[in-house]
N, C-alpha and C positions, 0 to 999 in steps of 0.2 A: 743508447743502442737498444733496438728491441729485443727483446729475450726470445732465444731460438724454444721453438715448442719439449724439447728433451728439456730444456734450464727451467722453463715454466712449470713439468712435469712434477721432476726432481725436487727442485725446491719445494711443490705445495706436497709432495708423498712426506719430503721433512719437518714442514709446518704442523702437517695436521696431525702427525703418527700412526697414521692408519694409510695400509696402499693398498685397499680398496678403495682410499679418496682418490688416487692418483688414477686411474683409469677413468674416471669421470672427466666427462667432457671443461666442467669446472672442478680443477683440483684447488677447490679450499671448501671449506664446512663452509654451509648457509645456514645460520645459526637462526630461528622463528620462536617469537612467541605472541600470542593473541590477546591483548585486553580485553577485559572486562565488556567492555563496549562495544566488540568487534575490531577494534583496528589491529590488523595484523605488522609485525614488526621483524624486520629482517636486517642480519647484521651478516657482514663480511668480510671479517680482518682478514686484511693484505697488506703486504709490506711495502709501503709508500708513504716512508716519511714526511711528517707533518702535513695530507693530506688525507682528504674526505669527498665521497661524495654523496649527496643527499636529495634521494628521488624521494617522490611522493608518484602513484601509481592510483588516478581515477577510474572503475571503470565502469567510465561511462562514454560513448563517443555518440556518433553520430547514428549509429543505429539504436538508441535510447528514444530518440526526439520520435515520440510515435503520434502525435496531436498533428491532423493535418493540417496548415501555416503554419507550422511551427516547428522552421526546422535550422539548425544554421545555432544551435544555441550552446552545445556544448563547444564548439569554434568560439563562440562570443567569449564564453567563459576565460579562455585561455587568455583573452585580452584582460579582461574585467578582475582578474584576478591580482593584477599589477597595479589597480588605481588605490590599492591603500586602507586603512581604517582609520576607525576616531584613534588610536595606540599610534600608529606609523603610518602617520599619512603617504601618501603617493613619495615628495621628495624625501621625505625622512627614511621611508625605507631602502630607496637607492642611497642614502649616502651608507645607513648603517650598513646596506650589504656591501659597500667598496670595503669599508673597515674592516671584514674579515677577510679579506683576498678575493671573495667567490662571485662567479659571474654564473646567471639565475638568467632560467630561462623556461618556455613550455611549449608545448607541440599538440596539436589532436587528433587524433585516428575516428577508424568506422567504429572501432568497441572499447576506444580510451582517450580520455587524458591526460596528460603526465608531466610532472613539475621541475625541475631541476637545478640542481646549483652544486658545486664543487670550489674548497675552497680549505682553508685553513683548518686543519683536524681539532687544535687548541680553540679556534670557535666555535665549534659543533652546540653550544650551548647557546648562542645567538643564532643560528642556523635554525633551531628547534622551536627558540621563541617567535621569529620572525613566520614561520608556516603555518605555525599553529593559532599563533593570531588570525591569519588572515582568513587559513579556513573555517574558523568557527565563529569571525566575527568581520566577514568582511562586509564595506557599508559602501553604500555610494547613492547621489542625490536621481532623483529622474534628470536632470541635465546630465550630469555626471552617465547616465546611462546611453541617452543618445547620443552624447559626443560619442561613444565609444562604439555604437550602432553604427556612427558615419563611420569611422575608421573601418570596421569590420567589409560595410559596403565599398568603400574603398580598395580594401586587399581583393573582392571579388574583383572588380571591374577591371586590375590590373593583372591579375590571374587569368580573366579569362579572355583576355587578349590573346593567350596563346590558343593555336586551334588544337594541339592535344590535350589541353583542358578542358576545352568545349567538346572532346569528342568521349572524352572519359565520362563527362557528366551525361553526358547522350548513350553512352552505353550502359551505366546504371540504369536508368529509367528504361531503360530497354530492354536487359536483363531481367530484371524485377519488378513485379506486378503490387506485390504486398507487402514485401517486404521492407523494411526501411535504408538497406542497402540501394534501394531503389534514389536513394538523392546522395549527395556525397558528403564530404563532412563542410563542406562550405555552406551546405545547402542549396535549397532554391530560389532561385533572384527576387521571384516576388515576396518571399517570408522574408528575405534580408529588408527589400525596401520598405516593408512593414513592420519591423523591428523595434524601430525606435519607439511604435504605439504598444510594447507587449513588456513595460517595466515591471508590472504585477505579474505575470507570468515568469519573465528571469525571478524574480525574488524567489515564485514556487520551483522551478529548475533549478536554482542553489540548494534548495529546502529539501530537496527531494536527494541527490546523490553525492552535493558535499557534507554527506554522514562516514565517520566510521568505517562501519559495515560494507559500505564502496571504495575502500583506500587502504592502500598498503606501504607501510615508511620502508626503504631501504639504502642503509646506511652502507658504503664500501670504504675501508681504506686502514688510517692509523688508529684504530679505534677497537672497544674491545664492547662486549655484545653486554656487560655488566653497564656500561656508560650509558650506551645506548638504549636501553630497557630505558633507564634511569630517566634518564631525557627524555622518555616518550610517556612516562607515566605521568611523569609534573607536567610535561605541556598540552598533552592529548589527552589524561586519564581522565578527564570532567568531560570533554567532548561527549555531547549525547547522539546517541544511535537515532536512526527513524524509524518507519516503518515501510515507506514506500518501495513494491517490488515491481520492477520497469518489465512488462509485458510485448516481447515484441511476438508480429504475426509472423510463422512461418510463411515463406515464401513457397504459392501454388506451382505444384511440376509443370515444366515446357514441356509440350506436345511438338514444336514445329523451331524450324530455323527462323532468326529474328534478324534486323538488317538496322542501321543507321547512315546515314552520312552527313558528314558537311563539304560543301564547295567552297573552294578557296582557290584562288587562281595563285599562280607562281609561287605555291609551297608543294611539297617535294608530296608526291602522294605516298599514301599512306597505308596499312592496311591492320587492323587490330581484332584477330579472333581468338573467342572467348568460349567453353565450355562450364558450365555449371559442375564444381570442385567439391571436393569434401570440407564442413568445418574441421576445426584444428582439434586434433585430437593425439594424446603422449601415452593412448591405448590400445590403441591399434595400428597396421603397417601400411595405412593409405598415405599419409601425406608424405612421409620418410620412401616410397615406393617413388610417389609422382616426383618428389624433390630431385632423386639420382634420375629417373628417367628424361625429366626434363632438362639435367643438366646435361646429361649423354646428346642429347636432342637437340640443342641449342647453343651449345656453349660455343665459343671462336675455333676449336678444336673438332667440331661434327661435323659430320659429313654434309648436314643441310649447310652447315656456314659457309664450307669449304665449294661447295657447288653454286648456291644463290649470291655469293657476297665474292668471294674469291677469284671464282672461275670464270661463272657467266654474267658475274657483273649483275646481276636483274633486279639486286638490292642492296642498300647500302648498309645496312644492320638489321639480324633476327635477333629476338630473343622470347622466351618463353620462360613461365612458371606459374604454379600456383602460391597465391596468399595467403597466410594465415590467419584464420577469422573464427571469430567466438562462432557464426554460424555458415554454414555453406556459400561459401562466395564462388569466385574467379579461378581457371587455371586462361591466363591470357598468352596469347601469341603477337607477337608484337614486329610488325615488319616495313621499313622505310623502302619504298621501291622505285628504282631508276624514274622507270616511265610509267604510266598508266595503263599503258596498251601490253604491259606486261603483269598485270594482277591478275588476272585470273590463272597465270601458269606459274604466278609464283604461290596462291593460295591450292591450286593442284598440288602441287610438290610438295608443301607442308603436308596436306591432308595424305598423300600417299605415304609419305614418313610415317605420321603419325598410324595410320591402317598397317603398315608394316609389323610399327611397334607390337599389336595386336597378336603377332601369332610368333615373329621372327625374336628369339632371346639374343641378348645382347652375351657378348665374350664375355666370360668371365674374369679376367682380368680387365675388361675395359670397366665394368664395375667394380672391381676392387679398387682401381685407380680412382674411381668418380668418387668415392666414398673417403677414401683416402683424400681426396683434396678437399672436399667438402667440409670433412674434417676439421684438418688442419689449417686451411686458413679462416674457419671460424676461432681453432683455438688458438692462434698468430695473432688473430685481433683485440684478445681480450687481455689488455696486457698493461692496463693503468687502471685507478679507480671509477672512472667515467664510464670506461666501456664495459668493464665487467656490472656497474648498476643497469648501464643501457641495457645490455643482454639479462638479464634477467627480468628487469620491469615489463621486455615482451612476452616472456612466457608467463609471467605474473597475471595480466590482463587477459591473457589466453585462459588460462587457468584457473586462477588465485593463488595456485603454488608456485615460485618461484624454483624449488624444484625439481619442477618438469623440465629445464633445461637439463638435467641430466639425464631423465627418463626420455628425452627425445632423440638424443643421441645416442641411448644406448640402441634404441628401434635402428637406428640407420646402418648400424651394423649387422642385422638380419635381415637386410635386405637380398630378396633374389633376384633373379631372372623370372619365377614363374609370378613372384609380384608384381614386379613393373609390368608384363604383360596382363597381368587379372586387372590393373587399375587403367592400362590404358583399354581394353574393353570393356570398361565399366565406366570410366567418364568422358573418352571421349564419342559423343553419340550425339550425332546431325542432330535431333531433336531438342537437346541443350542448346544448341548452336544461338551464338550471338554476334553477330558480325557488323564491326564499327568500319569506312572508310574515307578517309579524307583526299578528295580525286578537285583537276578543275571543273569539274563536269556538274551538270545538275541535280543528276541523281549516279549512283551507282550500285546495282542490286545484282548479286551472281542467282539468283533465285530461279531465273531461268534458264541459265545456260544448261545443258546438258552434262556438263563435268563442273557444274556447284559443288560437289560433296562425292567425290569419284571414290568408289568402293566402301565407303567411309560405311560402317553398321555391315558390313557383308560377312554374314554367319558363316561360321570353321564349321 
């Protein structure tokens, strides 16, 4: 049964003996210490017998890949990182990880990579061998590589079958001029299908940020922070650091509103706008401002829902928020609409919301409530050793401090009214503007209509 948020409370104020832990968004100590080499090492005993879970935290994602062809590589990685060493080849190490219980797995974002496996707490010492091998000595043949190229080319081509994949990748390139946000983490079709000629290059892409200095271990579960040190010293404490510091270009300011589309006959039109957001930051009350505003904004419960989706039918789901990103990315609005011939009065009606947001403060209890939920079902969900690593490894790669998830939480509680109005007149502004749509149509551009951007920027 899941542990009600007071049980989850309660028990970590008795765990830790301190209740100043328990007001933290995570009540249990995140225990850190940092080798010699840099790699930093994060422990989390919780009570969940005879279980562990064991992230590895890259960060490097797809905004790393700054060599133009060359992009699509940290995605590679996540594959290539399963085909094995001369220690554990490819089948040897699937069976050895069936024998501790844990099933391993890995995913990659705009500003990370990130490893995964949970499983038997009493293996945690096979767990530590098997990672530590592969990042510091993983091998593979030029064959061995572009098999793995095709693969990769593969997951593209059946990805971007869908049109909101092709319409996301069109809205990056559209958005961003310099920045490396500018392609997605899959990359770009032509660098995939030239992949398999750039073996000497993956070797320098391994060489470069599977160091140390880029990774952070975080262990969760029946385990104690003395163990885990221990473990991390024998299998990681030789691991040599580098030198390589990944330079990305900030992305040049938008002057003007920006448009994409794709046509696609018999899929549901579409409509996706975008604002240029703040990076993530656990120092200031921008993104914790935008977070409760957009949820007031968008959620099934606002009044845009209850009017565009409910009432007059003119769409069949809104939703909206901004991302958290090592550098200024996305606050996206995102909206599925009946007919076509109703986009531009259902993109009116966001933008008069959002221009509202601008001057009109929201009820003060409708933001206690929004904060209040916000809350509580982030801290509902973190309630095994799996998802308390997951939550953490995101602010990890945000950061480097794991943390910052309390530091972020505690911001969401000084939130105002006169905040969420300062950030929505501060990002959201026509000239950021980036507008994806997917219509049957050949082109579709509000650029000229006369109510494109109705009041939107109109000075108090």
């Amino acid at each position: 049964m899941k542990r009600t948020l007071l049980m989850l409370l309660l028990g970590a104020a008795f765990i830790s003996g301190t209740p100043d832990q328990a007001k933290k968004i995570l009540p249990y100590p995140i225990l850190q210490k940092k080798l010699e080499n840099g790699l930093n090492v994060v422990t989390v005993p919780y009570p969940s017998p005879g279980l562990a879970a064991f992230y590895i935290v890259v960060r490097a994602g797809s905004r790393d890949e700054i060599e133009a062809g060359r992009t699509g590589f940290a995605h590679f990685f996540e594959h290539m990182m399963f085909r094995g060493t001369d220690k554990y080849p490819k089948e040897q190490y699937s069976e050895i990880l069936k024998s501790t219980g844990a099933s391993a797995n890995a995913n990659t974002s705009l500003d990370r990579t990130l490893y995964h496996m949970t499983g038997s707490a009493d293996k945690l010492d096979v767990m530590f061998d098997l990672e530590a091998d592969r990042f510091q000595n993983l091998n593979y043949s030029v064959d061995g590589f572009k098999t793995e190229a095709g693969a990769v080319k593969g997951e593209y081509t059946k990805n971007s079958a869908s049109p909101y994949v092709q319409l996301n990748e069109k809205i990056s390139e559209t958005a961003f001029k310099t920045h490396t946000y500018g392609h997605t983490t899959m990359g770009y079709f032509k660098d995939i299908v030239d992949m398999p000629n750039q073996y000497d290059y993956s070797r320098e892409f391994f060489k470069r940020f599977y160091r140390p200095e880029y990774c952070t271990i975080i262990v969760v579960g029946d385990v104690t922070q003395e163990r885990v040190n221990e473990l991390s010293q024998k299998y990681f404490g030789d691991w040599k650091p580098g030198t390589y510091v990944s330079k990305v270009q900030q992305e040049t300011p938008q002057t003007e509103p920006r448009y994409t589309h794709i046509k696609k006959e018999g899929f549901p039109p579409y409509m996706d706008i975008n604002f240029k957001g703040p990076a993530f930051s656990d120092q200031n009350m921008d993104m914790p401002s935008l977070d409760v505003l957009c949820s007031i904004l968008f959620s099934e419960k606002s009044d845009l829902y209850k009017q565009l989706v409910l009432q007059e039918q003119k769409c069949r789901f809104i939703n909206g928020g901004a991302q958290n990103s090592r550098d200024p990315y996305l606050i996206s609005i995102g909206a599925s609409v009946a007919k076509e011939q109703d986009m531009m009065y259902v993109k009116t009606t966001i933008m008069n919301a959002l221009e509202s947001a601008k001057s009109k403060p929201f009820a003060a209890n409708v933001i206690a409530e929004t904060k209040m939920n916000l809350r509580n079902s982030f801290a509902m969900g973190i309630d095994n050793p799996t998802s308390i690593a997951e939550a953490l490894s995101a602010y990890t790669w945000l950061t480097g401090d794991p943390e910052s998830i309390n530091r972020t939480y505690a911001l969401y509680e000084k939130v105002t009214a006169e905040d969420m109005m300062r950030v929505a007149q501060k990002y959201f502004m026509s000239n950021t503007l980036t507008i994806g749509t997917i219509t049957p149509s050949e082109s579709f551009n509000f650029e000229k209509s006369p109510s494109a951007t109705p009041q939107i920027d109109k000075q108090k």
